[in-house]
C-alpha positions in Angstrom: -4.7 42.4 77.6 -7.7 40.4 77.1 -8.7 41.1 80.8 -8.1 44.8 80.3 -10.7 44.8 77.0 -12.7 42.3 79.4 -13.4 44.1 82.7 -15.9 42.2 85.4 -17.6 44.5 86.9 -17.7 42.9 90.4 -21.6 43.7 91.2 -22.2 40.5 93.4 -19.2 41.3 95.4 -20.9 44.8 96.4 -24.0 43.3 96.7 -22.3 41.1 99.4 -20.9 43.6 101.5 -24.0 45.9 101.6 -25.8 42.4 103.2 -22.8 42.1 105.7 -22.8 45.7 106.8 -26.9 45.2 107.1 -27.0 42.0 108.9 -23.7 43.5 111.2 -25.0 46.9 112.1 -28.8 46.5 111.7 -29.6 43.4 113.5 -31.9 44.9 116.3 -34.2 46.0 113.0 -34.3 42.7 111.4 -35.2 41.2 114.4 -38.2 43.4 115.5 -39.4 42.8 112.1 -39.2 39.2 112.4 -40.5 39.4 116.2 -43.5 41.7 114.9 -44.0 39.3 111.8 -44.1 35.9 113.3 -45.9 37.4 116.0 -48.6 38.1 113.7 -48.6 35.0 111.8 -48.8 33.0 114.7 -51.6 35.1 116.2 -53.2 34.6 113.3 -52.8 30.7 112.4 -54.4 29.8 116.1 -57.0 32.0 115.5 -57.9 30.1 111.9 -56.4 26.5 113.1 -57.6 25.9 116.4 -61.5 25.8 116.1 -63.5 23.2 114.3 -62.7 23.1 110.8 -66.5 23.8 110.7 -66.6 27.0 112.3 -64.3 28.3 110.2 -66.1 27.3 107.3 -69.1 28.5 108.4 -67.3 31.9 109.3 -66.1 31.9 105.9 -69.1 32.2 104.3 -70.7 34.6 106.8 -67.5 36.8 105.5 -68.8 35.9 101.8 -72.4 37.4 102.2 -71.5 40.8 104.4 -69.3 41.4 101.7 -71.4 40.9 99.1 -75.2 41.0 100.5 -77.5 38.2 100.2 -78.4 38.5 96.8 -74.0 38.8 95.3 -72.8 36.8 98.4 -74.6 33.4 98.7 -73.1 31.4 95.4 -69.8 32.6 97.1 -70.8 31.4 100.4 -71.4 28.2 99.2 -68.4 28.5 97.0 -66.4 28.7 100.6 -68.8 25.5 102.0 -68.0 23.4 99.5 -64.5 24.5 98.2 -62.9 24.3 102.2 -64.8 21.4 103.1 -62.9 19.7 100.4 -59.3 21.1 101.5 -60.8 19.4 104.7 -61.1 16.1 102.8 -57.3 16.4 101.2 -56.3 16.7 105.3 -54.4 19.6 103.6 -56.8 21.9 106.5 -54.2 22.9 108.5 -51.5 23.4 105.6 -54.3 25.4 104.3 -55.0 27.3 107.2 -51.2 28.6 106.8 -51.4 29.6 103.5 -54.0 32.0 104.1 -52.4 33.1 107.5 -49.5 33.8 105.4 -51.1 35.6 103.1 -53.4 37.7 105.0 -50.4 38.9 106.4 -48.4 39.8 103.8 -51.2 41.5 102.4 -51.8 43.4 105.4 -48.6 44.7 105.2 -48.0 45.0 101.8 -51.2 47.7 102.0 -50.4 49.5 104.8 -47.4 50.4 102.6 -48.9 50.7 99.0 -51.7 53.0 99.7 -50.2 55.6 101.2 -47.1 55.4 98.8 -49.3 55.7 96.1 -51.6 58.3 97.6 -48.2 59.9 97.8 -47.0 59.1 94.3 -50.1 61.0 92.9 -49.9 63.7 95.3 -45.8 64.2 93.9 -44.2 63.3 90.5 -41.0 63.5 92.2 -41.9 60.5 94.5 -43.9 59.1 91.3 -40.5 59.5 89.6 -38.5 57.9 92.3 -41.0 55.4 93.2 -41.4 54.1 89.7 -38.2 52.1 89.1 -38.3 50.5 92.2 -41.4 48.8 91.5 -40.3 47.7 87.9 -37.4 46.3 89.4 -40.1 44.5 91.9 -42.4 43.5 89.7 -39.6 42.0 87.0 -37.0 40.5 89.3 -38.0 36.4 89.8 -39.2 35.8 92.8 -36.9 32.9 93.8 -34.4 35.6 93.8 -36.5 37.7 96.5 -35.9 34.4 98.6 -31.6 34.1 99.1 -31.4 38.1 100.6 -34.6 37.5 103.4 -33.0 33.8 104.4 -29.7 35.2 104.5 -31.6 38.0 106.7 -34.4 36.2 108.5 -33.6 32.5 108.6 -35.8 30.0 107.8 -39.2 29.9 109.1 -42.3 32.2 108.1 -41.3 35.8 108.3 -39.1 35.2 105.1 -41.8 34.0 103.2 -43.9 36.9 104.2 -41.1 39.5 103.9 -40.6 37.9 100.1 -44.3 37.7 99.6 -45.3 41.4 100.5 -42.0 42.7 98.6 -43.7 40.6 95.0 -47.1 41.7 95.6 -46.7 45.7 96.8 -46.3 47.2 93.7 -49.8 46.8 91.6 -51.2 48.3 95.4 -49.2 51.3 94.7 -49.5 51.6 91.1 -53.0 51.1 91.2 -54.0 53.7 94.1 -51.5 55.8 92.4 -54.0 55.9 89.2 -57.3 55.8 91.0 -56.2 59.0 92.3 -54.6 60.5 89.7 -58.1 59.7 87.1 -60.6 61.3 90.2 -62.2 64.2 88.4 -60.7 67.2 88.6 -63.9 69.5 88.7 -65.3 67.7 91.4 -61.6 67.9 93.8 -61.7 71.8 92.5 -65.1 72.0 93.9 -64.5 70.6 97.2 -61.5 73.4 97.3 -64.0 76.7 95.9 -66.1 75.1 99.4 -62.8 75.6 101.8 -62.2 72.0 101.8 -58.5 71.3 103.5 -56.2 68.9 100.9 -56.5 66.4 103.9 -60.6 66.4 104.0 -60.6 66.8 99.5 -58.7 63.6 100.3 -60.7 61.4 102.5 -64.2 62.9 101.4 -63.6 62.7 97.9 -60.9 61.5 96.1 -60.4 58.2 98.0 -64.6 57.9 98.3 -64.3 58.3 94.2 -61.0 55.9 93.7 -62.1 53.2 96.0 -63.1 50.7 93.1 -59.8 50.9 91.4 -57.9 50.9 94.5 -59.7 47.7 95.5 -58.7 46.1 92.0 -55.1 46.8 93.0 -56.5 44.8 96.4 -57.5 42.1 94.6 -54.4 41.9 92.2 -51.9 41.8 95.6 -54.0 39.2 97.0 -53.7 37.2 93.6 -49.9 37.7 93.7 -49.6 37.2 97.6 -51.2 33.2 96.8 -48.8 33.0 93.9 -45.5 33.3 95.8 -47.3 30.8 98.1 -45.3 28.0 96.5 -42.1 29.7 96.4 -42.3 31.0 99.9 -42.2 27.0 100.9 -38.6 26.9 99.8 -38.2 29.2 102.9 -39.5 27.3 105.4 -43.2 28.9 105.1 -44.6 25.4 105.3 -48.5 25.4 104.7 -49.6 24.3 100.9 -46.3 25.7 99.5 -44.3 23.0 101.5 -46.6 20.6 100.7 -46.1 21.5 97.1 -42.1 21.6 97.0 -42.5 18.1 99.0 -44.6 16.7 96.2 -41.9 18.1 93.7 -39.0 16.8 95.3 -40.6 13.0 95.8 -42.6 13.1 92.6 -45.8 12.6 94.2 -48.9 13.4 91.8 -51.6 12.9 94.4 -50.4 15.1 97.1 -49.1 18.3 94.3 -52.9 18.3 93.1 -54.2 17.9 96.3 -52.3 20.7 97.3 -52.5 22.3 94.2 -56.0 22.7 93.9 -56.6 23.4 97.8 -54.1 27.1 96.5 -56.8 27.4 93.7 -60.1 27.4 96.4 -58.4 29.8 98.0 -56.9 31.8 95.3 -61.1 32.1 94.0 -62.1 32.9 97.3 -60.3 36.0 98.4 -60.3 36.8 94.5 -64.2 37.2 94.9 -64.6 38.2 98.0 -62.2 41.0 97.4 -64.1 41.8 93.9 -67.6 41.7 96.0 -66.1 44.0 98.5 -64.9 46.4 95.8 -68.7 46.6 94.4 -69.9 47.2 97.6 -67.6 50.4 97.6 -68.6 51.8 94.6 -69.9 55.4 95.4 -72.1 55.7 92.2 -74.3 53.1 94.1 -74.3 50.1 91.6 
């Protein structure tokens, strides 16, 4: 009786056999993505971790001023001098060279998907409708649980902590672009159309022109989220300052989790201004 008034509904079980059917019958998909993936990351490290620390410093703030010109760009500039040349100094340089491998990545990826789903989103209530869930569910579910499906999936290694990464930091990309869009003055898209203007040029010439500072907040606010799962990412084998954070944690070391700590936190204010210089830069009003 009481397990009649009692039912268990037996969600994990389903849950389950959906992963076996994937991981069964849609192998060859999993592993192009984690062929494509690591092959990127990889690319990507030896390109940041095999010259002089220096180099890459002084690349770093060459970035810093053509994003931001000489007048915006050189206190971050010497933001990146000083802030990396101490990461250098913690001998956390190649863990931190990882960390932003990994995220660059996942951010890659997590805007080649946002923008155009919330171009899309805009363009359609239906997908806005569809789409809309699906990231609250994103954006709400703990991101420790992100990590059991993609090592189930992936294995351990680096394409799960992208793969977990990119899923936690899409959605403000697509919700973002989705409202820079949406808030582009009508008048001005109606005047593009009395001209002859295609939806396809309206779009290029002027609503994305017009959106770009919003849709580079949403840039900067996956880029803040990308360094956030950083830590958690290290649970799956992602290494760089993540692993170095979870080894702290499991030995109790103080020293190396605020070494490793703080060497996230120069990055994290890095790509946060460069991204916010870069957005400014954009702004088709000129300021």
């Amino acid at each position: 009786m009481a397990d009649v008034m009692n039912p268990k509904i037996p969600f994990g079980d389903v849950v389950e056999n959906a992963f076996d059917w994937l991981t069964t019958h849609a192998t060859w998909l999993f592993d192009f993505i984690k062929t494509v993936v690591t092959g990127f990351y990889d690319g990507l490290y030896q390109v940041l971790s095999t010259p002089p620390y220096w180099v890459i410093i002084l690349v770093f703030a060459a970035i810093a001023l053509l994003a931001g010109g000489l007048r915006r760009g050189w206190p971050i500039a010497l933001f990146a001098v000083i802030g990396f040349y101490l990461i250098r100094g913690f001998d956390q340089w190649l863990n931190a060279m990882s960390t932003v491998a990994l995220v660059l990545v996942s951010v890659v990826i997590a805007l080649v998907l946002a923008i155009p789903i919330g171009i899309l989103a805009a363009k359609s209530r239906t997908v806005s409708a569809i789409v809309r869930p699906v990231l609250d569910l994103m954006q709400t579910l703990p991101g420790l649980v992100y990590l059991v499906p993609v090592i189930i999936i992936f294995g351990i290694g680096p394409t799960p902590g992208v793969v977990a990464t990119l899923v936690f930091c899409m959605p403000p990309g697509i919700r973002l672009t989705e409202l820079a869009i949406r808030q582009v003055d009508r008048e001005v898209v109606e005047a593009g159309q009395a001209f002859g203007s295609s939806p396809g040029r309206i779009l290029r010439g002027i609503q994305i022109p017009l959106a770009m500072p919003t849709i580079m907040a949403g840039v900067n606010q996956v880029i803040m989220l990308a360094l956030s799962m950083v830590v958690i990412a290290g649970f799956a084998g992602a290494g760089g300052l993540g692993g170095q954070v979870n080894q702290a944690l499991q030995t109790l070391d103080l020293g190396l989790g605020a070494e490793a700590g703080l060497a996230v936190v120069i990055i994290a204010v890095y790509l946060d201004r460069i991204s916010s210089l870069a957005g400014k830069r954009r702004d088709p009003a000129g300021r």
